[in-house]
C-alpha positions as CSV (number, residue, x, y, z in Angstrom):
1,X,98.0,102.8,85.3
2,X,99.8,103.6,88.5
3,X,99.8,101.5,91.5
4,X,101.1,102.7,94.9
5,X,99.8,103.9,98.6
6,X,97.4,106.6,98.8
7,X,98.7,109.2,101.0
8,X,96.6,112.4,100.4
9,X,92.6,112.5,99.9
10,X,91.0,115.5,99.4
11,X,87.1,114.3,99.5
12,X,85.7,118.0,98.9
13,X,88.4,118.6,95.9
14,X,87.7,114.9,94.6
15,X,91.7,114.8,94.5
16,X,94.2,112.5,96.1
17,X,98.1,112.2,95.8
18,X,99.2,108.2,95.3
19,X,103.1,107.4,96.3
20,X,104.2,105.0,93.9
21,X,107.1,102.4,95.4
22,X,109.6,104.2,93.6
23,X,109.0,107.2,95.7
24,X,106.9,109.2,92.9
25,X,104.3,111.0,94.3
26,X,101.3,111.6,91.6
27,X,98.3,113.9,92.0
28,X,95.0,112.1,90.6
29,X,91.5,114.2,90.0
30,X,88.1,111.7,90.7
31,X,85.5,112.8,88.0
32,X,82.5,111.7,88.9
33,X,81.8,108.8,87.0
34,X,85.4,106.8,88.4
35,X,84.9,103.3,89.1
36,X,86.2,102.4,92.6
37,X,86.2,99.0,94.1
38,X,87.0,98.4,97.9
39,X,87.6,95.6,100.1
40,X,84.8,93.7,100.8
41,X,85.3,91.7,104.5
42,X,83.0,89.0,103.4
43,X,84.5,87.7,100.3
44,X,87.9,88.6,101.2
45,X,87.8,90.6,97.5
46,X,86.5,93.5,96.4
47,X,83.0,95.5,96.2
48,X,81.9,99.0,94.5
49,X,82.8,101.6,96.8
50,X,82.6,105.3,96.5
51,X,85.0,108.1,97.5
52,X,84.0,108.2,100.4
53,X,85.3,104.5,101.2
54,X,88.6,105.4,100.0
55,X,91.4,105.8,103.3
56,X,94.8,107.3,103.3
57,X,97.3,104.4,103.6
58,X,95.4,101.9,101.3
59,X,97.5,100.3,98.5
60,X,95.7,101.0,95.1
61,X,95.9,100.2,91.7
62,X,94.6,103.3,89.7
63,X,93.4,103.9,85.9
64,X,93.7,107.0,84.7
65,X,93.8,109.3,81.5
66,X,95.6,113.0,81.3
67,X,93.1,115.9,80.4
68,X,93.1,119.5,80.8
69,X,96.6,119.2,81.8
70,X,96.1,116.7,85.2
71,X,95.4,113.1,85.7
72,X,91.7,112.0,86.0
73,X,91.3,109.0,87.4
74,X,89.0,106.5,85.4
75,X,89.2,103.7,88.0
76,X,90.7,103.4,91.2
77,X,91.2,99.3,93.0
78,X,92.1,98.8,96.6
79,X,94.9,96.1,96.9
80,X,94.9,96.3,100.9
């Protein structure tokens, strides 16, 4: 798991970069089956999104497993 600010998103590629706090900048693939929750204005907490509801600059918490030599994200959480 890595947790950080996501700074890059690449819809077409299904790729974004996340900066962790320590600086750390890690490239993450979306197959298409990743879980992503996003902030949900009602409830204050969090609803099933899609890539297309992720936005550069949130803070995320993301789940993800190496294969064929990159990280593929397995869930992705928006903190902010």
């Amino acid at each position: 798991m890595i947790e950080g600010t996501l700074r890059k998103l690449d819809r077409a590629n299904r790729t974004a970069v996340v900066e962790t706090s320590d600086g750390k900048e890690v490239a993450v693939h979306f197959d298409a089956g990743s879980y992503i929750a996003i902030p949900d204005p009602a409830t204050m907490g969090n609803m099933t999104g899609s890539l297309d509801d992720l936005k550069e600059g949130y803070w995320i918490q993301a789940d993800f497993v190496e294969k064929e030599g990159s990280c593929h994200c397995t869930s992705v959480t928006c903190l902010s």
